[in-house]
C-alpha positions as MATLAB code, in Angstrom:
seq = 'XXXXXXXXXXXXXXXXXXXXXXXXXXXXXXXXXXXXXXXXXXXXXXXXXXXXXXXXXXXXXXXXXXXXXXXXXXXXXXXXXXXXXXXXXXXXXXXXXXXXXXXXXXXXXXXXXXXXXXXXXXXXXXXXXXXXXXXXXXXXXXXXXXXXXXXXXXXXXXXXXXXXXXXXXXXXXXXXXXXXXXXXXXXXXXXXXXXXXXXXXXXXXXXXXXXXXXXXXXXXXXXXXXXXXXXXXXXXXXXXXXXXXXXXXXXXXXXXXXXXXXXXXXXXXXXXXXXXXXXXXXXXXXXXXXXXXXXXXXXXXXXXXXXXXXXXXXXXXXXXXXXXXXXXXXXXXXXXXXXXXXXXXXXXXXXXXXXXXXXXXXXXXXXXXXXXXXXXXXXXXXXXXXXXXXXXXXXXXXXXXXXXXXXXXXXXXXXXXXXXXXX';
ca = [
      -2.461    8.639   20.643;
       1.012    9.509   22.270;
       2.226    6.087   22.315;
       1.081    5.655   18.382;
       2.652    8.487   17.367;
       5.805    7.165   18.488;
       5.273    4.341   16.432;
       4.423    1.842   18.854;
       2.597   -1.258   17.413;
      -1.258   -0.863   18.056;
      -1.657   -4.331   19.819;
       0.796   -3.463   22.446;
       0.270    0.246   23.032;
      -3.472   -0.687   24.057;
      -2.180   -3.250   26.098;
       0.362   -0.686   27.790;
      -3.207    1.410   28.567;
      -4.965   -1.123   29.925;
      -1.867   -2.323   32.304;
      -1.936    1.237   33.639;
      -5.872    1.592   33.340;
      -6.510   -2.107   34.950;
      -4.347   -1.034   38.113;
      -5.976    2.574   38.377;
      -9.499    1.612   38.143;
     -10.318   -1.849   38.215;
      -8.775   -2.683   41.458;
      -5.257   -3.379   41.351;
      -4.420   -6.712   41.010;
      -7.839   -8.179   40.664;
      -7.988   -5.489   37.472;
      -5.277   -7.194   35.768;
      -6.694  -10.918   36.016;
      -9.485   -9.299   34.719;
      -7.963   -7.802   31.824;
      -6.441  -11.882   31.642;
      -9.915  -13.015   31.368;
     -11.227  -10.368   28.632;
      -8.325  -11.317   26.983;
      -9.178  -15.070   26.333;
     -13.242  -13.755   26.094;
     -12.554  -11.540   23.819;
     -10.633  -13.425   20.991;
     -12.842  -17.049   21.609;
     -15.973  -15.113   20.300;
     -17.759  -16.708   17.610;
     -18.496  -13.300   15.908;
     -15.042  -13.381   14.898;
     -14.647  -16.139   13.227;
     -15.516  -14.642    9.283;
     -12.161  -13.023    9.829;
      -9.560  -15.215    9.046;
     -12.280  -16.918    6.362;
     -12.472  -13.755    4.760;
      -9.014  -13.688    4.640;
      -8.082  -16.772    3.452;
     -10.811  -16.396    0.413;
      -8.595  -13.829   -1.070;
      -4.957  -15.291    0.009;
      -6.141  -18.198   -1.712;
      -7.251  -16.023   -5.077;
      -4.134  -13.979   -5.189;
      -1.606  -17.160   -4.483;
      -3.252  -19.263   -6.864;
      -2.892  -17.004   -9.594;
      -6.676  -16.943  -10.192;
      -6.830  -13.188  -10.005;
      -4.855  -12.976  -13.224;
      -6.830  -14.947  -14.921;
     -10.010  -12.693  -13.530;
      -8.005   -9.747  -15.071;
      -7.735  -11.250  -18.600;
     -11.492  -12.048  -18.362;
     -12.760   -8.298  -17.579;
     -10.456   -6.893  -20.268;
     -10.959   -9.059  -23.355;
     -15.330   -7.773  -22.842;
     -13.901   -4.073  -22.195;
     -13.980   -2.538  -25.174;
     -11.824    0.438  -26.327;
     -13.119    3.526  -24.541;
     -10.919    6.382  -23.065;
      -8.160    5.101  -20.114;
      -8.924    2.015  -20.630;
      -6.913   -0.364  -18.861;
      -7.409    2.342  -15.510;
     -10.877    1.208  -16.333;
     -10.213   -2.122  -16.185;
      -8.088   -2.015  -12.954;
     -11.543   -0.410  -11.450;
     -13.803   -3.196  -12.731;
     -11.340   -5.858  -11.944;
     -11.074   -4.222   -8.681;
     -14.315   -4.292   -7.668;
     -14.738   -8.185   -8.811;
     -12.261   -8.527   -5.896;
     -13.490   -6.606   -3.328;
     -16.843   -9.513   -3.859;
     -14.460  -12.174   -3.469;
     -11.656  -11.032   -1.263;
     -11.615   -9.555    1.945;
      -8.298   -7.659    2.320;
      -7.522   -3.897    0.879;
      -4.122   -4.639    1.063;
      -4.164   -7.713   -1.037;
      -6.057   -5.837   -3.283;
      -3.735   -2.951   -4.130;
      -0.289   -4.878   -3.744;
      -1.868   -7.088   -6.281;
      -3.233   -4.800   -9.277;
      -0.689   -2.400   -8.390;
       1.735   -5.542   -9.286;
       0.181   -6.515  -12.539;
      -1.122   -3.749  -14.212;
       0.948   -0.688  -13.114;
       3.848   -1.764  -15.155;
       1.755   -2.214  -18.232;
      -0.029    0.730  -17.784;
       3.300    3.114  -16.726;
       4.768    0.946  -20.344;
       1.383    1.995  -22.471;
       2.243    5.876  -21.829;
       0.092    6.561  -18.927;
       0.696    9.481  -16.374;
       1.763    7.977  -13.083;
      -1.396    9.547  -11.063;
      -3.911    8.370  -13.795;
      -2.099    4.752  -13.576;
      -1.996    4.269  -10.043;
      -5.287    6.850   -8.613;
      -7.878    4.008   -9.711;
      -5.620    0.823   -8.106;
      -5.460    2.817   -4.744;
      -9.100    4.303   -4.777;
     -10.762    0.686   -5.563;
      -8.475   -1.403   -3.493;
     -10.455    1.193   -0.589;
     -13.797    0.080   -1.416;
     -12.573   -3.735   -1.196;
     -13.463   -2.326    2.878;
     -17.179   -1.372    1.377;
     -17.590   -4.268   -0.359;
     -18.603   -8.009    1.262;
     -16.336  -10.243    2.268;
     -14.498   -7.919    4.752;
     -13.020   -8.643    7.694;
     -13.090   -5.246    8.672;
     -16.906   -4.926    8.491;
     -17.095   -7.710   10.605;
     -14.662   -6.407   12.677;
     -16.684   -3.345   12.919;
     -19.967   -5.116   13.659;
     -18.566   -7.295   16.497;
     -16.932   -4.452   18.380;
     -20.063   -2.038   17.959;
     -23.139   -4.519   18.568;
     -23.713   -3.569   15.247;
     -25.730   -6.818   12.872;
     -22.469   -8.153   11.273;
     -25.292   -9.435    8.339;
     -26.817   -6.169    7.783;
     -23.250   -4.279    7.745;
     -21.802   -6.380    5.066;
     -25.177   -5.709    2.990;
     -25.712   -2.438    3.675;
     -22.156   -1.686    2.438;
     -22.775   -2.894   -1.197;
     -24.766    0.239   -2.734;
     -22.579    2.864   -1.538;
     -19.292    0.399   -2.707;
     -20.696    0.142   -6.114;
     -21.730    3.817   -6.511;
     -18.088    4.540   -5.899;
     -16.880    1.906   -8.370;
     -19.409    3.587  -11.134;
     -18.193    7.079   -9.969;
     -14.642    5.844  -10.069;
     -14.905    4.680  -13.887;
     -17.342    7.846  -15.374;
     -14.327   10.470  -13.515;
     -11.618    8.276  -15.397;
     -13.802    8.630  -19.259;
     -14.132   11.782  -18.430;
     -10.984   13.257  -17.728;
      -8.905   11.348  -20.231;
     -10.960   12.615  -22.721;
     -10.390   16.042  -21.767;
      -6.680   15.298  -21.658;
      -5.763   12.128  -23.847;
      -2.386   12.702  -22.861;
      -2.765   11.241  -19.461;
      -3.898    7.937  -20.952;
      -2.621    7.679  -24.527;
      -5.382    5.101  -26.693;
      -3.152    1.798  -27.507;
      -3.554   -0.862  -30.150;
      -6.031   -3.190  -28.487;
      -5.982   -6.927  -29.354;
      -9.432   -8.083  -31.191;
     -11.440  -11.171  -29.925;
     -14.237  -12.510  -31.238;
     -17.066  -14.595  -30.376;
     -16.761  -17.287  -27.716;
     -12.589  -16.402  -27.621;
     -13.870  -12.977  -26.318;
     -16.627  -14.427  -23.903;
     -14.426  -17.692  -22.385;
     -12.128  -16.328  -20.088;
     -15.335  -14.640  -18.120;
     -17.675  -17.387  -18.387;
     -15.028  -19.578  -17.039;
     -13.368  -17.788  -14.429;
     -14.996  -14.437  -13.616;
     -18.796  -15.814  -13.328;
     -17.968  -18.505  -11.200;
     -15.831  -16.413   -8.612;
     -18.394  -13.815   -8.457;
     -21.032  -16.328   -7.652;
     -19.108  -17.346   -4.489;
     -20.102  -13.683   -3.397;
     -24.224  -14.232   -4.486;
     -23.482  -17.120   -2.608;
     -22.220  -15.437    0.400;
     -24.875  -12.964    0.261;
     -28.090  -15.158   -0.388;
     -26.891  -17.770    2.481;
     -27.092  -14.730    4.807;
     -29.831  -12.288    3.789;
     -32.014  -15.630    3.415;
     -31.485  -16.463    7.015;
     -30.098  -19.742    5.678;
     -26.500  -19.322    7.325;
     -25.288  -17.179    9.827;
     -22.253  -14.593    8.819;
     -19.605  -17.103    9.935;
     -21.208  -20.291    8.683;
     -21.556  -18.286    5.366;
     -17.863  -17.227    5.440;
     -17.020  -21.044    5.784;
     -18.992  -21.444    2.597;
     -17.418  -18.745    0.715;
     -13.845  -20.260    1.615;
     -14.879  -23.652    0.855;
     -16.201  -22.798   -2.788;
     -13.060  -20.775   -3.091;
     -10.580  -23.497   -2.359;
     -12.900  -26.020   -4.774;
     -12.393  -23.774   -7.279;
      -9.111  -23.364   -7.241;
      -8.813  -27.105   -7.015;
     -10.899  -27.404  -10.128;
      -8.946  -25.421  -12.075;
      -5.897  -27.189  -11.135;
      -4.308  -24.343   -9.467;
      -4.154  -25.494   -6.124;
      -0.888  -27.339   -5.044;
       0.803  -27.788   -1.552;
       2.974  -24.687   -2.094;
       0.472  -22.096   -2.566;
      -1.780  -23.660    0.056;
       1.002  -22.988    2.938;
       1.722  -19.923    1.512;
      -2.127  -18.992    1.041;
      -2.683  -20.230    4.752;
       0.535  -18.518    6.674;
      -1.134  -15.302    4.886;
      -4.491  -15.517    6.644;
      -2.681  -16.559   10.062;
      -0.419  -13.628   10.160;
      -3.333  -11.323    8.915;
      -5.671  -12.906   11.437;
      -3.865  -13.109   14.464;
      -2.834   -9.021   13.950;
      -6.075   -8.482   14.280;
      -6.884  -10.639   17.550;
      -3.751   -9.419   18.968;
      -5.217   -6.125   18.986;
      -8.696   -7.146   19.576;
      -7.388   -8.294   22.865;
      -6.400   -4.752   24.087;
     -10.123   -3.707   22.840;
     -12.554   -5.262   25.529;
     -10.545   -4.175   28.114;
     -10.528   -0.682   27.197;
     -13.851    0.012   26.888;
     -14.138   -1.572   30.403;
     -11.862    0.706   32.114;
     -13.370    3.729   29.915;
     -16.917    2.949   31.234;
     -15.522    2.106   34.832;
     -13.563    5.155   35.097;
     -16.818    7.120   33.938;
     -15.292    8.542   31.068;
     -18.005    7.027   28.409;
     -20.778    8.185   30.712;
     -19.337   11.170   31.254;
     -18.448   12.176   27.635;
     -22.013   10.493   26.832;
     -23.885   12.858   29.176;
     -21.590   15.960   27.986;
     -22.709   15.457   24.757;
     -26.277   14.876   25.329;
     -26.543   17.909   27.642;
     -25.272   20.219   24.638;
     -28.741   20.226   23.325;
     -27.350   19.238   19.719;
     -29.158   17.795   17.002;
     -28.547   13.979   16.492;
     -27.833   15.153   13.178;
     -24.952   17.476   13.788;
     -23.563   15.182   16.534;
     -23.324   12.402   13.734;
     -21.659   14.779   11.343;
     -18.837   15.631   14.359;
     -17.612   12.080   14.261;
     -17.550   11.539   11.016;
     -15.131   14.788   11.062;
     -13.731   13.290   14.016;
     -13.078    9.543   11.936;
     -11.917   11.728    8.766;
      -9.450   13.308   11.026;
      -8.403   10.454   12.956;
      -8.095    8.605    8.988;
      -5.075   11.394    8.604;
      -3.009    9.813   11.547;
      -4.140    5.785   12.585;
      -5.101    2.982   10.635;
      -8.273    1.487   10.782;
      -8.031   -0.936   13.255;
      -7.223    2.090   15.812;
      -9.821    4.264   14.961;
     -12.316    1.905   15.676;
     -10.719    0.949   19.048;
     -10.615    4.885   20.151;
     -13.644    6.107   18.996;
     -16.234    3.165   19.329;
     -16.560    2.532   23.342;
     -17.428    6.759   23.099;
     -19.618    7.117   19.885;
     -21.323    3.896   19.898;
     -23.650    4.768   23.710;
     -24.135    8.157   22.237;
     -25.695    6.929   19.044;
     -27.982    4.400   20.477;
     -28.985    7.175   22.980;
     -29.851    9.135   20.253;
     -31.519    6.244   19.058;
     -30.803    6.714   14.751;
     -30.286    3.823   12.623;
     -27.191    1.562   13.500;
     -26.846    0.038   10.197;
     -26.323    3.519    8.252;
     -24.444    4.624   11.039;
     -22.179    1.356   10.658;
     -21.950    2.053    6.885;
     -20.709    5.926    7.236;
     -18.208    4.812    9.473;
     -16.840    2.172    7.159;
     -16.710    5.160    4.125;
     -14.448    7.311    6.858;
     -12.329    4.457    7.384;
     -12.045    3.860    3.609;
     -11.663    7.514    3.043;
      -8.557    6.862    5.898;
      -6.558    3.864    4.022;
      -6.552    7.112    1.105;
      -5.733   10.390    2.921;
      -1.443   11.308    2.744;
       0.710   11.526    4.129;
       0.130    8.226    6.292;
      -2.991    6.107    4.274;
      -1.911    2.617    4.026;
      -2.976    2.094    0.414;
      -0.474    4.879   -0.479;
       2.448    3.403    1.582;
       1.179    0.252   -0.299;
       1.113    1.721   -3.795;
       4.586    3.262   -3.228;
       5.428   -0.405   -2.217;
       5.169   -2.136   -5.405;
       5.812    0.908   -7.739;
       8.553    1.473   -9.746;
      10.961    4.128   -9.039;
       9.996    6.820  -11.357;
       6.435    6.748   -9.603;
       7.102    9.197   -6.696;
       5.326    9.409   -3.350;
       4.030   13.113   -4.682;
       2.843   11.624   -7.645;
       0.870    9.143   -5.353;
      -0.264   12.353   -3.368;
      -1.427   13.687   -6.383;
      -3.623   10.683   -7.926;
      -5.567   10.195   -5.275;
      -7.091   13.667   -4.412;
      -9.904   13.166   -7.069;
     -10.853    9.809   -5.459;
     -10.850   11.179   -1.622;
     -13.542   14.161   -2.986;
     -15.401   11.234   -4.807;
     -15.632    9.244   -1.730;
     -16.382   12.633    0.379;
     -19.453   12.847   -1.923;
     -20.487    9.424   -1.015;
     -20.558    9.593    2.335;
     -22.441   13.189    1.935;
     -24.922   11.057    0.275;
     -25.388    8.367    2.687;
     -25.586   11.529    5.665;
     -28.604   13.053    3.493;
     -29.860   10.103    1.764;
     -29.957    6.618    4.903;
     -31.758    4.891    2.505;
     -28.335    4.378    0.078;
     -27.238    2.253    3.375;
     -30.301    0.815    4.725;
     -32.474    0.066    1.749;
     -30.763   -3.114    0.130;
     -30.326   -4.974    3.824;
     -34.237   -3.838    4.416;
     -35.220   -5.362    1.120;
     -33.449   -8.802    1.236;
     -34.818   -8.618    5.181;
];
């Protein structure tokens, strides 16, 4: 935590622990070929491999220009109804999360194309950028995600059933999301003033979604049938979602050289972050559980005679908490080797623990001063948008997604039931 305060790079200051660890407890020298050898284990496993598919599904959407096109086919069926273009941005948003697999992308992208017409339309800053930033979070809820996956291979958790079980609690937010936005600009029109809205009719109106939206979106019932059917594994089903995204592309003719090596140096950069700092992970949990810390903290926790219940509830505090400081990748790397052994000793339900912890890291990429959808959002903004205008959208959003995860606590079946059903 010291080391990421001081703004060391996450790869390297878990590497810098292990070093030290690896000497200390796994024997000296021998400790550090070992950490050599869980370094090459650790990034050549096949769970892994969705990643930098994932990735490259959406590089390959936003480069190609395909995601404007998806835009202009959600708002020509949206018809005029209070804040409406922040209700497109939600709807369009959540048509991404199903075929992209980066947050990031997400936000940079909507906040690129439809803050400025928004912010031109009359809108207050916080209406125009508190939906961009709250649904580019559920792109994390939402499969493809490399971050479930992510999740699932660190934690032992079924990658399948994780990207699944996130759906239902994704799309409650998106529906929550676009009922708070109705709502509140009609209380206050002012936020979102009504604009003279362009009338299409008949097949004009219908086109641009029957010919780009429906056939993007079936990549993801693609995705998901090829996996819940037992037909393809999570990988082999990430190489099919990629595939159909690149045909597509290639179909419409929007494919060239160009955006390929620009789509493709996207995914490695994105990808290999993420194995760089995967490398550092193996090694400390090893040292944690040879050092008898994670038996240690398991047994301490065990002994305090807690309900599973409340113990639960204290890590998601814990993960909300940790969401105010680290990014994502971090909080999984801290807190798993320690929370995962005490919830399978408790013995509760991996998947809708798997799904809870995916909601605090969402809730994470939102929280100020430090969430990276903010920093983000401030990133592609124009200047009159201020960071305390940022601040201020996205309070609304955080409670909304607080709810959410209240739910899932209360209610497992939200997380379980739709990975249950399609077995």
């Amino acid at each position: 935590m010291v080391l990421l305060f001081l703004g060391l790079p996450v790869a390297f200051t878990f590497m810098a622990v292990n070093l030290v660890g690896a000497l200390l407890w796994l024997g000296g020298e021998p400790g550090l070929v070992q950490l050599t050898r869980n370094s090459v284990v650790s990034v050549t496993s096949f769970s892994l491999t969705p990643i930098p598919l994932f990735v490259l599904m959406g590089e390959v959407l936003f480069h190609t220009g395909l995601a404007v096109k998806v835009i202009d086919g959600i708002e020509r069926l949206i018809r005029q109804v209070p804040g409406r273009l922040a209700v497109v941005a939600v709807v369009a948003g959540t048509v991404f999360s199903a075929i992209s697999g980066s947050t990031i992308a997400t936000t940079a992208m909507l906040g690129s194309l439809m803050l400025p017409v928004m912010l031109a339309r009359g809108y207050h800053p916080a209406m125009a950028t508190g939906p961009i930033m709250a649904i580019g979070a559920v792109d994390m809820l939402i499969p493809p995600s490399a971050l479930t996956v992510l999740l699932g291979s660190l934690s032992g958790i079924s990658i399948s059933k994780l990207l699944i079980g996130g759906v239902m609690p994704g799309l409650i937010l998106s529906a929550a999301f676009v009922a708070y936005i109705v709502v509140r600009v009609k209380l206050d029109q002012t936020l979102a003033p009504a604009a003279p809205l362009a009338e299409y009719r008949g097949w004009e109106r219908l086109r641009p979604f029957f010919q780009y939206v429906v056939p993007l979106v079936s990549i993801f019932a693609i995705v998901v049938a090829s996996m819940s059917a037992g037909w393809a594994t999570p990988t082999e089903s990430a190489a099919i979602g990629a595939f159909a995204t690149i045909v597509l592309a290639a179909a419409y003719r929007a494919l060239t050289w160009r955006n390929t090596i620009t789509a493709l140096r996207g995914t490695v950069a994105i990808s290999g972050m993420i194995l760089f700092i995967i490398v550092g992970a193996t090694t400390f949990s090893q040292i944690l559980s040879f050092s008898g810390a994670s038996n240690g903290l398991v047994k301490l926790i065990t002994d305090q005679g807690l309900a599973p219940m409340a113990v639960i509830a204290g890590m998601m505090l814990v993960l909300i908490f940790l969401g105010v400081f680290v990014d994502q990748v971090s909080m999984m790397l801290i807190t798993l080797p320690i929370f995962m052994p005490v919830v399978q000793a408790f013995g509760v339900d991996l998947v809708w623990f798997g799904v809870m912890f995916l909601i605090c890291m969402q809730l994470g990429l939102l929280l100020p001063p430090h969430g990276l959808l903010l920093m983000t959002m401030k990133g592609v903004a124009p200047p009159e948008v201020t960071i305390g205008h940022i601040f201020q959208a996205v309070i609304p959003y955080i409670a909304m997604s607080l709810v959410v995860l209240a739910l899932v606590f209360f209610v497992p079946a939200v997380a379980v039931w739709l990975p249950q059903l399609l077995g």
